[in-house]
SELUM-492614 format. One record per residue: x, y, z of N, C-alpha, C in turn; residue in one letter. Coordinates in steps of 0.1 Angstrom, whole numbers, plus 2048, in hexadecimal, padded with zeros to 3 digits. Layout:
% SELUM-492614
XYZXYZXYZA...
END
This chain:
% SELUM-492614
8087F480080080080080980C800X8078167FA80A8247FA80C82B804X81683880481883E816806844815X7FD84B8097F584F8087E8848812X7E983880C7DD83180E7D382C801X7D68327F77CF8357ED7D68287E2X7CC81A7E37CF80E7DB7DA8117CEX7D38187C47D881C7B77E38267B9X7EA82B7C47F48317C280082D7C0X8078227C880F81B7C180F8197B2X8088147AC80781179C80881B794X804825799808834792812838792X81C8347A082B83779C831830798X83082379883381978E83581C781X82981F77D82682276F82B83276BX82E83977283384777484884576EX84B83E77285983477885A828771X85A82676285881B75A86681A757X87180D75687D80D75287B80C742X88580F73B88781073289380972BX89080671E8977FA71A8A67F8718X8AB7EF7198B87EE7188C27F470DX8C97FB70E8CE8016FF8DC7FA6FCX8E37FA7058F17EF7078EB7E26FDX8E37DA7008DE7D07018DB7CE6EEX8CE7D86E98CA7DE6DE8D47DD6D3X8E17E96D98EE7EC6D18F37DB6CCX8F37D26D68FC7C96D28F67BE6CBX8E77C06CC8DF7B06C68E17B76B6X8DD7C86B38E17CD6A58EF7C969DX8F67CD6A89067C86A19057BD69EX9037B46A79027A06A38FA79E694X8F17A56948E57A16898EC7A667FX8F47B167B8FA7B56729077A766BX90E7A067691279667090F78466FX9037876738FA77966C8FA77565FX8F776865D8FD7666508ED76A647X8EA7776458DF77B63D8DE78563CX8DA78D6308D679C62A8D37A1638X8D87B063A8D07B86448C47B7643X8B77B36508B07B964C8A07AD645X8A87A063E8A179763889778F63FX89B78E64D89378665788378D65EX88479C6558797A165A8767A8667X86C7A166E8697A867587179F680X87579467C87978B68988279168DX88979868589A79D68B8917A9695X8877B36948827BD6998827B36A9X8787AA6A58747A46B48817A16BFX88E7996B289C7986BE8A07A76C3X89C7B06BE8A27BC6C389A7BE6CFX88E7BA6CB8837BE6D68877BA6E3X8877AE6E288D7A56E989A7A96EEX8A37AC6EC8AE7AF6F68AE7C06FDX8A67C86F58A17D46FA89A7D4708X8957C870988D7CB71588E7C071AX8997B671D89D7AB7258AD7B0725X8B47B87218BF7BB7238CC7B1722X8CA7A971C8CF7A17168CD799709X8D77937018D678C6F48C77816F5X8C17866E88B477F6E68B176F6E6X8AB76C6F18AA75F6F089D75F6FDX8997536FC88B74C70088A741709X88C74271289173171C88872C722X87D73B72787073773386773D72DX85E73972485174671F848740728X83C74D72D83274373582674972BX81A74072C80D74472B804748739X8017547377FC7567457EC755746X7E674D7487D17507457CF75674EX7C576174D7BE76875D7AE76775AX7A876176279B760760794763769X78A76E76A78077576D77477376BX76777777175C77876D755786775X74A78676874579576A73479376CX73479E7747257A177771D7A676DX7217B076471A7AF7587157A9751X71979A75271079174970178D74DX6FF7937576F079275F6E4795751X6ED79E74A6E77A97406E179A734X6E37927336E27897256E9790719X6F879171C6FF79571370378A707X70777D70D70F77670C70876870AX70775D6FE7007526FB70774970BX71174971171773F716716745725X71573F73271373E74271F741747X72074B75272E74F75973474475CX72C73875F73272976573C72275AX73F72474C747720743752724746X75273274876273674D76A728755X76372876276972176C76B712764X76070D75F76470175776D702749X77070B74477A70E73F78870E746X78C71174E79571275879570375EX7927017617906F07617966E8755X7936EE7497956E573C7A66EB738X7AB6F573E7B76FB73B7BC6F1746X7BC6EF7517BF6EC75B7C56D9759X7BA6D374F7B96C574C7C06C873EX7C66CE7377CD6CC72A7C16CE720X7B86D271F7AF6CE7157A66D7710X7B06E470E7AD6F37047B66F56FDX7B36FE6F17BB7006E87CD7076F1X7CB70D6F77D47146FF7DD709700X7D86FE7057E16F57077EA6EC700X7E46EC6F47EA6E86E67F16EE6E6X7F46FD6E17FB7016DE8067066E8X8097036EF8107046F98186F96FDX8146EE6FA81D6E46F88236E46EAX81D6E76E08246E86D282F6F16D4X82F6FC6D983A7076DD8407076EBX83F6FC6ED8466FC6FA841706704X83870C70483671971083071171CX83771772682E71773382371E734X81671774080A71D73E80971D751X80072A7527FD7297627ED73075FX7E672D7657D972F7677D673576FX7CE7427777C974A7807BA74C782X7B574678B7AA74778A7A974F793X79B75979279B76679A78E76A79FX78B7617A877F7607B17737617ACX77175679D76975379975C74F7A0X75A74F7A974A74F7AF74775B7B4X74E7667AE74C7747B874D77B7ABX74177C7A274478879474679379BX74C79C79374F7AD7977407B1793X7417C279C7347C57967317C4789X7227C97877177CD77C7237D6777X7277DB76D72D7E976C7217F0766X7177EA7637097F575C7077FA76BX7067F87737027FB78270C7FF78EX7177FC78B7257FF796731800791X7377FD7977457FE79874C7F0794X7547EC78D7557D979175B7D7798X7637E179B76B7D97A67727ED7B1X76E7ED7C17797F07C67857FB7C2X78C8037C779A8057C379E7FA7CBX79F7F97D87A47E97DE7A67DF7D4X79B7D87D379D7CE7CB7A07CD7BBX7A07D47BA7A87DA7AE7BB7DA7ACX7B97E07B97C87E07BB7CD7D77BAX7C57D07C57CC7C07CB7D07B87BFX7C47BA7B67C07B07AC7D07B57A4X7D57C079D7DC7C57977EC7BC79FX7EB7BE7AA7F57B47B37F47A87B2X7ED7A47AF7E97977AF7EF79079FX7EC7947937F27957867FE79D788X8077A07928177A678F820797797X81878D79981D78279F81E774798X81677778C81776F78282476C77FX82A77377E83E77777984676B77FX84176A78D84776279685175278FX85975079186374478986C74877BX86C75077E877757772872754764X86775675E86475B75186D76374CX86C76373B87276C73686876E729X85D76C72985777271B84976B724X84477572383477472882977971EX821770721815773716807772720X80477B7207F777B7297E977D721X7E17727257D57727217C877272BX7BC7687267B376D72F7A5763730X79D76373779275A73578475E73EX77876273877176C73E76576F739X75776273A751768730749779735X74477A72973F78D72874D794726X75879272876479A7287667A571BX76479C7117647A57067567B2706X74B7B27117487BD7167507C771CX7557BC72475F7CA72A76A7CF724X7737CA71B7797CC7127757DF707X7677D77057627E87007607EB707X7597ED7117577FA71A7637FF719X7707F971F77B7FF72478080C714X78180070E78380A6FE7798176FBX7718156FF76681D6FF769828708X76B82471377283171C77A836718X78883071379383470E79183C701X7888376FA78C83C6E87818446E9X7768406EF76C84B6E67658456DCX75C8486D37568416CB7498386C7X7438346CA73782E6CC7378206D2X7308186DC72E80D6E472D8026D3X7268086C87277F86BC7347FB6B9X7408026B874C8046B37557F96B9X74F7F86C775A7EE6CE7587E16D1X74B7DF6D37417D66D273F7C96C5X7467C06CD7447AF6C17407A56C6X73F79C6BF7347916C37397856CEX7467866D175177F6DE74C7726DBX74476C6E674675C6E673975A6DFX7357616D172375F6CA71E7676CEX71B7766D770C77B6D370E7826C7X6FF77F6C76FC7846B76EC78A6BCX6E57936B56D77956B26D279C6C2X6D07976C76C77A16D36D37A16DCX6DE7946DE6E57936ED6EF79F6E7X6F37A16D76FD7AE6D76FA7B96D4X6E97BB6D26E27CA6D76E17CA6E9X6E17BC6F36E17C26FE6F47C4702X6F97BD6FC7067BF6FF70A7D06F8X7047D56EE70D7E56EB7017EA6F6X6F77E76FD6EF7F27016F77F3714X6FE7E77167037E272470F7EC722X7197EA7197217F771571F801717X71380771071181370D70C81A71DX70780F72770181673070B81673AX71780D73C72080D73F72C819742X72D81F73B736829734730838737X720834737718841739718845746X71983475171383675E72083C765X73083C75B73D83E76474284A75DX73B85475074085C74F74C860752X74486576474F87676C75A87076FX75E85F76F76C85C77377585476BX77285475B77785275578285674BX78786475179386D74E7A1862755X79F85B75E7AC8537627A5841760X7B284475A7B68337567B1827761X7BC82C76B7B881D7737AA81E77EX79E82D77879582C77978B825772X78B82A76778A81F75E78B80C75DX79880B76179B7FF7647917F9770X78D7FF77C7897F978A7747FC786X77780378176780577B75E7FC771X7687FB7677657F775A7697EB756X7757E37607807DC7607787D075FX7837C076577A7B576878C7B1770X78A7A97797937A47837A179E777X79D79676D7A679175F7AE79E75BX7A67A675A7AB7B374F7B77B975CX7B37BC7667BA7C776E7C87BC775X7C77AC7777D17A47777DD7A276CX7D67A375D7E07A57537E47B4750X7DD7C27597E67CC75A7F37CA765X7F07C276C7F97C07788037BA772X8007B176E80F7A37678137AF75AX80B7B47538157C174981F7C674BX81A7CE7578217DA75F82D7CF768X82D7CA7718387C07798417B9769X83F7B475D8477AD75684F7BC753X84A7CB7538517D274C85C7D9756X8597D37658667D876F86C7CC771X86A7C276D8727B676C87A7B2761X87A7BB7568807B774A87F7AC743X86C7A974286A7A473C85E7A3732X8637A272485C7A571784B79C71CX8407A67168347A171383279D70AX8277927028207926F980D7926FFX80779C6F87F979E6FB7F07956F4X7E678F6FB7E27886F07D67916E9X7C87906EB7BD7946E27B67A26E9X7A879F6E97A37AA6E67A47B46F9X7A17A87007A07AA70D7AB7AE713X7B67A470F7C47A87137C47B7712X7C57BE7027C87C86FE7C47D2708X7B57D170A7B07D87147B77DB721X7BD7D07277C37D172F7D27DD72FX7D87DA7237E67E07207DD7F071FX7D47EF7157CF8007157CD80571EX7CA8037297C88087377DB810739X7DF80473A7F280873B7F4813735X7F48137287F781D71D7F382B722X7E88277257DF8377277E283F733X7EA83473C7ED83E74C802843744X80783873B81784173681383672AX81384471D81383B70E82183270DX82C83271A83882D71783481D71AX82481A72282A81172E825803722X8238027178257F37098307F3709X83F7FA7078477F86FD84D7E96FBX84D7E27098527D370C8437CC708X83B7D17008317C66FC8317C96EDX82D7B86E78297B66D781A7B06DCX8147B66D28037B16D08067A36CAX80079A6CF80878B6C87FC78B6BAX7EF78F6BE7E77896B17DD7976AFX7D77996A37C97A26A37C179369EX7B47936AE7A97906A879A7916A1X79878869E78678D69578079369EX7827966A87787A06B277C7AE6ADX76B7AF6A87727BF69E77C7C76A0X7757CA6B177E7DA6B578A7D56BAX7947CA6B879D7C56B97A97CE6AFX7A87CE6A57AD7D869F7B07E269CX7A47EB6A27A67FB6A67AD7FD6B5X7AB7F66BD7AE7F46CA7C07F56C6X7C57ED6C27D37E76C07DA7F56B8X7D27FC6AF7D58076A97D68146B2X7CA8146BD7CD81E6C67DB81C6CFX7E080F6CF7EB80A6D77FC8116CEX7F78146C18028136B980A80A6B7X7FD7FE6B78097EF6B68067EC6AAX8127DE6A380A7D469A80D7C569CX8017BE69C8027B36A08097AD697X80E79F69F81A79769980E78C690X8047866937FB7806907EB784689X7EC78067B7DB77F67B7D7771675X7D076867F7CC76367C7BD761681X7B976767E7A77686817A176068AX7AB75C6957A97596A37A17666A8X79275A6B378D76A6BE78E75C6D0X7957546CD79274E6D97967536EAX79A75A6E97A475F6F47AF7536FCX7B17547087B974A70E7C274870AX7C77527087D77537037DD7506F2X7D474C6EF7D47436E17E074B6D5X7DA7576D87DE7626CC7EF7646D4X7EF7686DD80076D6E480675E6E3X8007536E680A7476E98127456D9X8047426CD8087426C081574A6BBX81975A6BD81D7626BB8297616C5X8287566D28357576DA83F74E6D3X8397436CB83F73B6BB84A7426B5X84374F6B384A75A6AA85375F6B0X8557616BC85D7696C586975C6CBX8657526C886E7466CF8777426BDX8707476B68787436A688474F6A3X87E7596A888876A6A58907696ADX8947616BD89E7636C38A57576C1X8A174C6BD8AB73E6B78B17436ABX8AD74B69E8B57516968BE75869AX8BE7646A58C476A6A58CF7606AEX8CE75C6B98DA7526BF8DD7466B5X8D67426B18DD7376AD8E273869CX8DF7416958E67456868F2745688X8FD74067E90874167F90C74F676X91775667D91F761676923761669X92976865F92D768657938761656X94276565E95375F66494E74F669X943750672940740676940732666X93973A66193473465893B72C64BX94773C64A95073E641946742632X93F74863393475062C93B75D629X93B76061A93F77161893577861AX93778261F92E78C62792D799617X9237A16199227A860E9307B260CX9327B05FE93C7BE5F89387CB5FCX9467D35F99447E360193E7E65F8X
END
């Protein structure tokens, strides 16, 4: 707690007091890449990612411990009949991550990633946000503490995802606070509604947003208002991977949500994150634009649960085995280009 008393004050200075990336580190993964045995430059974007990668782990690009992190939440909002599916899936979803037997889990053995699951007091939704608050500054906080512990076991490439039905409600609202725009602008069909449940889902937004107006000039008001326990857990693991030096990958639409919160209290506080995927959830792609990001993935994935960041941690685990394990030009005995 703060000398103030005031939950959210810590995270403000936090986020006030962002380190900044390695430049030592940067300078020398550039020099290496210049004598690999390939055209400056040919490997695309993967050479960008090894840079990324040593920018903000301060050291030569490589991948030893990536985790997948799931934070699952449930919200009171879905009271509303937003959503064709029952807040009780979440938890049995979590159960099905838990037994090997979600997509998340496939692919996580194909790429080798570690997976840790968080469940976040799933028999206790956060408020109505059409009617309250969802959550507290307390528990807000806590919750935000709670996601800076994920880290724990020496990770070095985190990808945080999420599991939460109605979330992609809260997802727009939050954008909706943030951007401005209209409640259908942000508003997509998440796990199927269609026809009445996504007229009551933009109208659950729309009233949402209306009922928090006067305190949505600050972010991590926003966040404790508008939020869901998932969202304000993967601000927590964001912000702790970026004083730990260690690189993010975001997954989808909810994630995003979560990082946009970050952004909005220091536009600096992404720079250690890649968007791993843009998915079919419409406002997924304006959302990622307000980020000034571009995703490493499209593949018209909207599943959440990490799916989109783990895929794209593939891409991140291929960019720093080129860069370590390519041989030099001199290694090779390869002529290097004429002056």
């Amino acid at each position: 707690m703060s000398a103030s008393g005031l939950p959210f004050d810590d995270f403000r200075e936090l986020l006030r007091a962002l380190p900044g990336p390695d430049g030592a580190a940067l300078s020398a993964a550039r020099a290496r890449d210049q004598d690999l045995t390939k055209p400056p430059g040919a490997l695309g974007r993967l050479e960008e990612i090894a840079f990324w990668l040593a920018a903000w782990t301060g050291r030569a690009p490589a991948v030893t411990r990536p985790l997948v992190a799931i934070f699952a939440g449930n919200h009171g909002v879905t009271k509303h009949g937003i959503t064709p599916y029952p807040s009780s899936v979440t938890a049995q979803m979590v159960e099905n991550f838990a037994a090997g037997g979600a997509a998340i889990n496939q692919i996580c053995v194909a790429y080798d990633l570690g997976l840790k699951i968080f469940d976040l007091a799933l028999d206790y939704p956060t408020g109505d946000i059409t009617q309250e608050a969802a959550l507290s500054e307390r528990d807000c906080a806590a919750t935000m503490a709670f996601g800076m512990e994920a880290l724990a076991g020496g990770t070095d490439l985190l990808c945080v995802g999420e599991m939460g039905i109605g979330n992609t409600t809260i997802a727009a609202a939050i954008n909706l606070a943030l951007y401005g725009g209209s409640a259908a602008d942000w508003v997509g069909p998440g796990t199927g509604s269609t026809g009445e449940l996504m007229a009551r889902k933009v109208a659950a937004v729309e009233q949402a947003v209306a009922l928090h107006r006067d305190h949505l000039a600050d972010p991590l008001e926003v966040l404790r208002r508008l939020g869901g326990r998932e969202v304000a857990a993967m601000a927590g693991a964001i912000l702790a991977a970026r004083m730990q030096k260690v690189p993010v990958i975001i997954d989808g639409y909810v994630a995003t949500a979560a990082g946009a919160i970050l952004q909005a209290v220091n536009p600096a506080a992404l720079d250690h994150c890649l968007i791993g995927h843009v998915s079919a959830e419409p406002g997924h792609l304006a959302a990622i634009q307000k980020l000034g990001k571009t995703p490493l993935l499209a593949l018209g994935m909207r599943l959440g649960e990490g799916t989109g960041a783990a895929m794209a941690a593939g891409v991140v685990k291929a960019a720093a085995a080129c860069y370590s394990g390519m041989a030099t030009f001199s290694q090779a005995g390869v002529s290097g280009a004429q002056a």
